[in-house]
N, C-alpha and C positions, 0 to 999 in steps of 0.2 A: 504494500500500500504506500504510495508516494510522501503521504506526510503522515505517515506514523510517527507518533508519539514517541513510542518507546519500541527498540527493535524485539521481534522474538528472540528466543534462547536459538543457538544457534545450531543450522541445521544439515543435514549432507546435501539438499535440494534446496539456498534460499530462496530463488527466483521461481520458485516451483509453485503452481495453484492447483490444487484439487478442485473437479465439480464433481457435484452429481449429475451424470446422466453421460451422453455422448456428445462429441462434436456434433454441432448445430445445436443444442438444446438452451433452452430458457435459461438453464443454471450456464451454462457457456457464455450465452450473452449477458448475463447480469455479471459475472466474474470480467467479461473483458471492459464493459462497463467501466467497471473498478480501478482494474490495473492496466488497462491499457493492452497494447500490442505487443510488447516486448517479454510478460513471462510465459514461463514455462507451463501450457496449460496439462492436466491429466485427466482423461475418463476416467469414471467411479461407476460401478454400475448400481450401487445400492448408498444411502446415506451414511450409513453405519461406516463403509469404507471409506468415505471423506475423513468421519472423524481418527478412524486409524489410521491414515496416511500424516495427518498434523501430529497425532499423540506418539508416534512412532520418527518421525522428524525428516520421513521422506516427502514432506511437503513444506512448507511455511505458513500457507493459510488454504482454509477450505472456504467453499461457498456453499450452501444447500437453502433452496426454499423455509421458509420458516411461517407465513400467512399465506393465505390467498382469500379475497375482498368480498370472494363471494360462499367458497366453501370454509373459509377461517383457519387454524390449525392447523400444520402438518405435525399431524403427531410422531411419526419416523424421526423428524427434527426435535420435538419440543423433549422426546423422551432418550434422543442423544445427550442432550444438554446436561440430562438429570444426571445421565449415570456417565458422564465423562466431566476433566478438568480445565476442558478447553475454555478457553473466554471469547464474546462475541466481542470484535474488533473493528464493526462497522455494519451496514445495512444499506440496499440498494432497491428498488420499487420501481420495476417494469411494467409497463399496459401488456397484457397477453393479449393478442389477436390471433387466437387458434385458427389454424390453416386444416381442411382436409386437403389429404392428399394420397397419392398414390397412382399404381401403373394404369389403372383405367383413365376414362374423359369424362365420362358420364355416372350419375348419381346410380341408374337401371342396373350396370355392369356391378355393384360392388355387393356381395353378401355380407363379409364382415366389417366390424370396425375395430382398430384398438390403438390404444392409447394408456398413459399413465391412471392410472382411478382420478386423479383428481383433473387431469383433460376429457374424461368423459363427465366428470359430473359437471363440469363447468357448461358443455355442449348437450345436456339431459334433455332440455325443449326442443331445441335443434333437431338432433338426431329423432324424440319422439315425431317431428313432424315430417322431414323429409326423409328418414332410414326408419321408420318403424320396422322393418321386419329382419332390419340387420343385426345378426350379433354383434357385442360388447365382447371384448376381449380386452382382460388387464394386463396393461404391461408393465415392466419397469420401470421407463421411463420412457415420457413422449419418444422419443427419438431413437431408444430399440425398437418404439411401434413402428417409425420411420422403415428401418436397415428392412423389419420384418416384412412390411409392403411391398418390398424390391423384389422380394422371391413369390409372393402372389397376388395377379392379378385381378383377381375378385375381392383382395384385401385392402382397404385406407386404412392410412394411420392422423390421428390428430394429433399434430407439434407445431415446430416451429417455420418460416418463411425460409431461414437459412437451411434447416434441417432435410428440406424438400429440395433446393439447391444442391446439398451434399451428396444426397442420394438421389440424385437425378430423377427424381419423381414429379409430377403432374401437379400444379395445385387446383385441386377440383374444385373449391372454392373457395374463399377468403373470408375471414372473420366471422366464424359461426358461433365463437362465444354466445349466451343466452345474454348476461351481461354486457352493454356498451360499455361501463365502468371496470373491466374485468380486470385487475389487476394482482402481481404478487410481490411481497416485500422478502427478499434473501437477506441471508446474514451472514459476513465473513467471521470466521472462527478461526484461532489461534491459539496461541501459547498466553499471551499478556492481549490486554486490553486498552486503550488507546489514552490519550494527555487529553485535559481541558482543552476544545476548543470554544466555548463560549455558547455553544449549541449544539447541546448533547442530549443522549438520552442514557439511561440505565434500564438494564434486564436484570432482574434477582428472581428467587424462587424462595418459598416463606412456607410452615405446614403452622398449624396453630392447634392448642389444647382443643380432644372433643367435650365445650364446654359452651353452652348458649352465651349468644351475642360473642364470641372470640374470633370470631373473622369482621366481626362491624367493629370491635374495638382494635383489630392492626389498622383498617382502611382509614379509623377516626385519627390514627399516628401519621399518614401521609395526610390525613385535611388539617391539621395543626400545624404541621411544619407547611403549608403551601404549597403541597405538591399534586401535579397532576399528570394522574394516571392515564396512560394511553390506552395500555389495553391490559386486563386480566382473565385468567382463562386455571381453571382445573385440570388437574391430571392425578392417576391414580399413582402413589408413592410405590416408589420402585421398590420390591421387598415386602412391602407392609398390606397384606388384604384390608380392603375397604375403608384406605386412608388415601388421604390427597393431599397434595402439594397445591401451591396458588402461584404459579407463573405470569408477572408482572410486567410492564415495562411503564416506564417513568418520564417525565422533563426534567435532564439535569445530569450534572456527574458525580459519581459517589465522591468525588473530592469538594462537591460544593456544600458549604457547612450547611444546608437545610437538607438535603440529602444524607450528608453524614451523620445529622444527628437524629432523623428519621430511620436508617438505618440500626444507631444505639437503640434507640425505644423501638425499636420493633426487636432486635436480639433479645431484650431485656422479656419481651412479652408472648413470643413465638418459641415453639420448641427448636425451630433450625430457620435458618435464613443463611443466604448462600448469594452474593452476587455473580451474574453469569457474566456481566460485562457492563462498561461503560463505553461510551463509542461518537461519535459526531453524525446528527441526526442527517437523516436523507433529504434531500430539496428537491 
């Protein structure tokens, strides 16, 4: 990342970025985004291997989807975070414009369809209205649906503009998202986590006592200190049956004292709190 803060711990690949997914995919373009043309990018074919490519030091930073504006959560991301030590190091928010495509021209020619689960849920209206009788096929990611469509003819895959370029496939149409607003926000993940730059945000992860009113009385420690909450979201505590975690993000950087001392009184009242990163928010 060009103006990191502070460098990672040092690695056998620095210029080296892990995505998820393939060349041409959403995470490829949010990652060159970022860094530009000159690093080293690497396929990932599952999220879980982004994070072991940075935690193992054959990478410098990973990229993987972390929202998307209309299906929410990628839980594969939000439940890496939980159970690794990596820190988010930045955020980047791309408009998806899901492309079909594939070796045929016409809509009649295709039986199947596939895509990542969360490219087909994004396209669910769509496909009910102009593929009703086509199968759903999940893949790994948009862009194996891609490679997948090259060997059959009766098959589209929904990814990316580039992804259809690479693999020399058809775009049978353009922008079939159900959403005009359809967008996804990624997050670079790293070793260390980024310096004040005056407009930031923080990601922590917090469980609380099962005790009535103990999740109104953390939320009431970020309204006393001033702070506001972007977005919060549950998830089931890695280990623990029928316990959850509260996966936060913030305005601000854990070095700024209404943060910092939000941070004390919520340690002081939560059974664990954990910051995933501090980072310079996306524009």
């Amino acid at each position: 990342m060009p103006d990191a803060g502070r460098a990672p711990e040092r690695t056998t690949a620095p210029n080296a970025v892990a995505f998820f997914g393939l060349f041409g995919a959403w995470t490829h373009m949010a990652a060159r985004k970022v860094f530009g043309e000159s690093a080293e990018y690497r396929e990932n074919s599952t999220i879980a291997r982004v994070f072991q490519a940075v935690s193992a030091g054959s990478a410098a930073f990973g990229v993987v989807p972390i929202e998307n504006s209309t299906e929410g959560g990628v839980n594969q991301t939000l439940d890496e975070l939980l159970e690794n030590d990596l820190r988010i190091a930045g955020e980047v928010v791309l408009e998806i414009a899901q492309c079909l495509m594939g070796r045929a021209r016409d809509l009649s020619e295709i039986e199947r369809v596939a895509s990542h689960p969360q490219g087909l849920a994004q396209c669910r209206r769509w496909l009910a209205q102009h593929l009703p009788n086509a199968t759903q096929v999940a893949s790994l990611s948009t862009t194996a649906a891609a490679r997948e469509a090259t060997l059959d003819p009766r098959l589209a895959a929904i990814s990316s503009p580039l992804a259809a370029q690479l693999n020399g496939l058809n775009l049978i149409r353009e922008g079939i998202q159900d959403d005009a607003e359809n967008a996804t926000r990624f997050v670079v993940v790293a070793r260390t986590d980024r310096a004040r730059t005056g407009n930031d945000k923080t990601s922590l992860v917090f469980s609380t006592a099962h005790a009535r009113g103990a999740l109104r009385q953390a939320l009431e420690i970020f309204d006393r200190a001033g702070l506001n909450l972007t977005r919060i979201e549950s998830r089931p505590a890695p280990g623990r049956r029928w316990e959850y975690v509260f996966l936060t993000d913030l305005e601000g950087h854990r070095e700024d004292e209404p943060v910092a001392r939000a941070l004390h009184d919520l340690a002081e009242h939560c059974s664990m709190v954990r910051v995933l990163g501090s980072y310079p928010r996306a524009t």
